[in-house]
ZAFITI-909254 format. One line per 4 residues: for each residue x, y, z of N, C-alpha, C, O. Coordinates in nm, 4 decimals. Example, Ala and Ser with C-alpha at 12.3 -4.5 7.8 and 13.67 -1.06 7.14 Angstrom:
// residues 2
1.3190/-0.5690/0.7800/1.2300/-0.4500/0.7800/1.3200/-0.3300/0.7800/1.4236/-0.3319/0.8465; 1.2850/-0.2250/0.7080/1.3670/-0.1060/0.7140/1.2900/0.0030/0.7870/1.3409/0.1138/0.8039
END
This chain:
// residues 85
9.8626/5.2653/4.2551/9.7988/5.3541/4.1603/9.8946/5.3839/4.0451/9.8401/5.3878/3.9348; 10.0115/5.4033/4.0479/10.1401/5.4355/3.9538/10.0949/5.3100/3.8821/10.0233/5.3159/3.7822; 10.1248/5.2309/3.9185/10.1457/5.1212/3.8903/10.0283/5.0883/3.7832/10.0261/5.0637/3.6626; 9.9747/5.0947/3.8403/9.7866/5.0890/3.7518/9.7748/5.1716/3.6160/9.7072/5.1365/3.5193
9.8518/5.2870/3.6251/9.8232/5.3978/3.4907/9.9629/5.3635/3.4415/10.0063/5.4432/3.3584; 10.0424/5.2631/3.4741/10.1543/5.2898/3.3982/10.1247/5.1334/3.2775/10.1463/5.1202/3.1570; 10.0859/5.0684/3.3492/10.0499/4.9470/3.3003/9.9045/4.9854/3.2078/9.8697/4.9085/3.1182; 9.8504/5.0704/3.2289/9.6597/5.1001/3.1274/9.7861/5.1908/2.9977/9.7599/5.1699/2.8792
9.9237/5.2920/3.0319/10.0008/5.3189/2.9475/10.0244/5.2432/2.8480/9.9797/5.2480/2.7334; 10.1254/5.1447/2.9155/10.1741/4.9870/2.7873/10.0814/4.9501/2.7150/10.0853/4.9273/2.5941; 9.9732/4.9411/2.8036/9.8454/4.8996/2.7059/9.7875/4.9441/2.6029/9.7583/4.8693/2.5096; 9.7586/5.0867/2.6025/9.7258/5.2084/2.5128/9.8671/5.1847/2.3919/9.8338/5.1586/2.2764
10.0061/5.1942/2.4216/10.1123/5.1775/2.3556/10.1029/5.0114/2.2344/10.1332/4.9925/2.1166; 10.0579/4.9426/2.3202/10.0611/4.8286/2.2468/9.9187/4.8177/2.1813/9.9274/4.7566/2.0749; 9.8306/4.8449/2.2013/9.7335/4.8322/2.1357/9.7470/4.9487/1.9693/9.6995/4.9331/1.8568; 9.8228/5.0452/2.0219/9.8335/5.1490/1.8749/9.9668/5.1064/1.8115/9.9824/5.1383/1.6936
10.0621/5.0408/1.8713/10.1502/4.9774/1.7568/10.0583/4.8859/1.6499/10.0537/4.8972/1.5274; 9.9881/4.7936/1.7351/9.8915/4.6693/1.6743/9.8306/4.7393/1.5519/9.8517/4.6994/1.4374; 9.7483/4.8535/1.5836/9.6818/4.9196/1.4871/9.7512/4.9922/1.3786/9.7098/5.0318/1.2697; 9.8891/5.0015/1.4463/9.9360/5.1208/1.3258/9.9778/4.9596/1.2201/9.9560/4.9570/1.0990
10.0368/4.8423/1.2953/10.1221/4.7533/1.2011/9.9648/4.6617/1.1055/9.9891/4.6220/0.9916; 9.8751/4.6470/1.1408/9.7694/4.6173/1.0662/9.7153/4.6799/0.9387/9.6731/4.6319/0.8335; 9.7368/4.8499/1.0014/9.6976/4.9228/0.8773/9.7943/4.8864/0.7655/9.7672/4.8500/0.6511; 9.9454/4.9088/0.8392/10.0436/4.9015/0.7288/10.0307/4.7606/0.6227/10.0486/4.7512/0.5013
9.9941/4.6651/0.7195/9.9796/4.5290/0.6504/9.8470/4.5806/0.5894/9.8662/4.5253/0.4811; 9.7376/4.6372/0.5736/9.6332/4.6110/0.4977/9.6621/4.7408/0.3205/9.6194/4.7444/0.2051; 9.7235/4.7924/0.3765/9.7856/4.9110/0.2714/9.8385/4.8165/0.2180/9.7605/4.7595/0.1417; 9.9636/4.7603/0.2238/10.0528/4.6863/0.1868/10.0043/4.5542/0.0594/10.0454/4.5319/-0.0545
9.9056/4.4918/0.1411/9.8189/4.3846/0.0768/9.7084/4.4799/-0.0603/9.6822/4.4617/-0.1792; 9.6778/4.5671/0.0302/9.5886/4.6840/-0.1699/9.7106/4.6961/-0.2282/9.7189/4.6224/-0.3265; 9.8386/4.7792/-0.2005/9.9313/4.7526/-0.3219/9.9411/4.6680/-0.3748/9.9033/4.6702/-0.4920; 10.0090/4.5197/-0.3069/10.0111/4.4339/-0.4020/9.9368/4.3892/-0.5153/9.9747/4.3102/-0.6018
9.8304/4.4462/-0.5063/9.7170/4.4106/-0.6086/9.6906/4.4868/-0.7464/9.6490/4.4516/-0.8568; 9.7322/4.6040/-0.6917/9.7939/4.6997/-0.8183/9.8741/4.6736/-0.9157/9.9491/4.5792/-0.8910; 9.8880/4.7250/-1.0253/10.0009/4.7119/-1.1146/10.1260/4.7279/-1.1130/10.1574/4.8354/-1.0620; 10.2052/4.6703/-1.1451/10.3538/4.7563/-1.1267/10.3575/4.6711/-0.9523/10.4708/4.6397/-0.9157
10.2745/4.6471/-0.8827/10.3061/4.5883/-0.7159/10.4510/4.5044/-0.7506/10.5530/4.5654/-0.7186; 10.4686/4.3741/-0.8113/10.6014/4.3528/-0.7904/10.7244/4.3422/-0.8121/10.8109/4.2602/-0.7813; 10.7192/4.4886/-0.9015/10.8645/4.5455/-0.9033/10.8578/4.6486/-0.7542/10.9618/4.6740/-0.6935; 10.7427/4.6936/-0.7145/10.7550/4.7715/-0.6410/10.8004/4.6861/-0.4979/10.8808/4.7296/-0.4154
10.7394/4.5735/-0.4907/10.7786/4.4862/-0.3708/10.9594/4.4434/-0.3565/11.0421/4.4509/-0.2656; 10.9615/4.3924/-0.5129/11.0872/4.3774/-0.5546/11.2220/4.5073/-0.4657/11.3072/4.4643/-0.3880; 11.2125/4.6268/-0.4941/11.2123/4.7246/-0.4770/11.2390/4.7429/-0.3404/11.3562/4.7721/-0.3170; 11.1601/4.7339/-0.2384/11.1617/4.7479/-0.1106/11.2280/4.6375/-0.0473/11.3029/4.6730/0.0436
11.2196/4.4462/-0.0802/11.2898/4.3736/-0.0630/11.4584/4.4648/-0.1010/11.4984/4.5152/0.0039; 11.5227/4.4835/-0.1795/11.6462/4.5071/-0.2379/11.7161/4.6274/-0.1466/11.8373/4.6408/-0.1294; 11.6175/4.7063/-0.0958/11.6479/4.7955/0.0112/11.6929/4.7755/0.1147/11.7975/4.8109/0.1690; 11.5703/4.6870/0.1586/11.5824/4.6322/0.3259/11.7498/4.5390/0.3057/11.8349/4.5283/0.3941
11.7575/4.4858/0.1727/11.8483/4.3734/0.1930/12.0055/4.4768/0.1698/12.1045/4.4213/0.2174; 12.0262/4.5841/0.1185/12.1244/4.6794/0.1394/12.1180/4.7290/0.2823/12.2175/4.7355/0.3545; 12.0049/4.7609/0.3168/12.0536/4.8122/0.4310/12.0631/4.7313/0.5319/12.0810/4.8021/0.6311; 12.0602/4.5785/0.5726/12.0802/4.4684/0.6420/12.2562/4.4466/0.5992/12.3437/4.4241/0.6829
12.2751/4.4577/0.4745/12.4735/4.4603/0.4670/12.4915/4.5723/0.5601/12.5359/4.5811/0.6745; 12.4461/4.6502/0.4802/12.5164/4.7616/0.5477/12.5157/4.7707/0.7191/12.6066/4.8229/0.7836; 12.4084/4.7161/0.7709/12.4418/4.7193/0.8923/12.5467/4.6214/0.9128/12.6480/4.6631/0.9691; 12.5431/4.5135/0.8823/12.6491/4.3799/0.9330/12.7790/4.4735/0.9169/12.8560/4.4977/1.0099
12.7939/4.5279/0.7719/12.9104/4.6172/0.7442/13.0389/4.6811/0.8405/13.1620/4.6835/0.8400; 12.8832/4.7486/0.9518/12.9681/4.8361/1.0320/12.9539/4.8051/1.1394/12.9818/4.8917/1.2224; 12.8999/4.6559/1.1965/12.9217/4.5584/1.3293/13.0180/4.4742/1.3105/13.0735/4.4185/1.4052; 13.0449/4.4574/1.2080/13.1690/4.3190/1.1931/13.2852/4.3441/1.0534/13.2739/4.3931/0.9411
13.3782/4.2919/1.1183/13.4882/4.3007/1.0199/13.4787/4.1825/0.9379/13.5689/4.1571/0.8581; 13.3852/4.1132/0.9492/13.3165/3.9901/0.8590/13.2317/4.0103/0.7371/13.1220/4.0545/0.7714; 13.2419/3.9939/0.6049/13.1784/4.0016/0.5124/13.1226/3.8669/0.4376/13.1980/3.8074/0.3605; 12.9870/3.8188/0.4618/12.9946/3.7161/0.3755/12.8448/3.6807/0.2199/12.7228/3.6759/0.2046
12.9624/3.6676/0.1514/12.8640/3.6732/-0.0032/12.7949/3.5501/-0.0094/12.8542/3.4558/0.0429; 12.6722/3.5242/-0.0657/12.6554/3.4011/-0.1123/12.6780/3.3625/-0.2536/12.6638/3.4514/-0.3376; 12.7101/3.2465/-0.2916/12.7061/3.2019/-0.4434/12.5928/3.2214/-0.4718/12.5754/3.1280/-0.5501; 12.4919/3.2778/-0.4673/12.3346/3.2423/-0.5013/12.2646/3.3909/-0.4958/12.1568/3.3872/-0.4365
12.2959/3.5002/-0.5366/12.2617/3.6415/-0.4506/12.1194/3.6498/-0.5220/12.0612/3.7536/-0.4905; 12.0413/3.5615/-0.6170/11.9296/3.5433/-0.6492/11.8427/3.5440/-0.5241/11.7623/3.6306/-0.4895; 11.8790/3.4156/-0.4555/11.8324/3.3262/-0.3482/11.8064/3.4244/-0.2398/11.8792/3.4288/-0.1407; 11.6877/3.5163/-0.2586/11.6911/3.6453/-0.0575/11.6716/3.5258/0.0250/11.7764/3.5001/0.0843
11.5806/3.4455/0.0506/11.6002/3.3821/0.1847/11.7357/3.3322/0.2022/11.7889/3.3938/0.2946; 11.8198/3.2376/0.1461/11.9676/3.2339/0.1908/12.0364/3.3171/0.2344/12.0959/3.3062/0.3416; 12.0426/3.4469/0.1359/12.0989/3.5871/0.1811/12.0502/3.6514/0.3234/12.1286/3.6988/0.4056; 11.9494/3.6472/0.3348/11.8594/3.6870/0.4664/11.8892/3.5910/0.5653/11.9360/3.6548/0.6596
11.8868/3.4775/0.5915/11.9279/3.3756/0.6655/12.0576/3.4017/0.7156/12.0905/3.4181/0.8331; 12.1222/3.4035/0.6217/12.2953/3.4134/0.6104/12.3205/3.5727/0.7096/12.3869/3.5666/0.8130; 12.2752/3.6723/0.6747/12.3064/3.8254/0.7173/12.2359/3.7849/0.8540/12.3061/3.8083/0.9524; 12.1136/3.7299/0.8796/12.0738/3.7043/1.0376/12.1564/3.6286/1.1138/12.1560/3.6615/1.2325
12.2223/3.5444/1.0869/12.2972/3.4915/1.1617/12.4147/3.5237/1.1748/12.4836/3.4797/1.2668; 12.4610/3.6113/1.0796/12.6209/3.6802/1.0971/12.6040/3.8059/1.2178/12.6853/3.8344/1.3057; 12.4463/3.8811/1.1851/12.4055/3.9940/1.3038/12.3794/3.9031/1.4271/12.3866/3.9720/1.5289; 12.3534/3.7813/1.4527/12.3314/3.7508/1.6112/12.4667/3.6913/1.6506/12.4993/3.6729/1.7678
12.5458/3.6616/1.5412/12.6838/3.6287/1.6163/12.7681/3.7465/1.6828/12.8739/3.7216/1.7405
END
């Protein structure tokens, strides 16, 4: 019986992450469509990508730049694989 309501739990849990990350993706997709959307995307990319240094920052005594800091997927590539090392 534990067992039964703990597992109908996860379920309830995973089914309202699903819903909350859909909404966010369907919000997300009406912004883009707006004006001004991609500086604003721009914007939130440049964030996430400070605060991805900044984490590597203070896991590793490793810092690494790319020649290309245009290039986010290199940069993003590059910071993921310095965080799983």
């Amino acid at each position: 019986v534990k067992a039964t309501v703990e597992a109908q739990g996860e379920v309830a849990v995973i089914e309202m992450r699903a819903t909350a990350q859909a909404n966010a993706i369907r919000t997300i997709a009406e912004s883009l469509s707006s004006s001004h959307a991609e500086e604003a995307a721009k914007l939130a990319v440049a964030r996430e990508y400070i605060a991805m240094y900044s984490d590597i920052g203070q896991k590793s005594n490793t810092m690494i730049f790319s020649d290309r800091p245009a290039d986010v997927n290199a940069l993003l590539a590059q910071a993921s694989t310095v965080v799983k090392a």
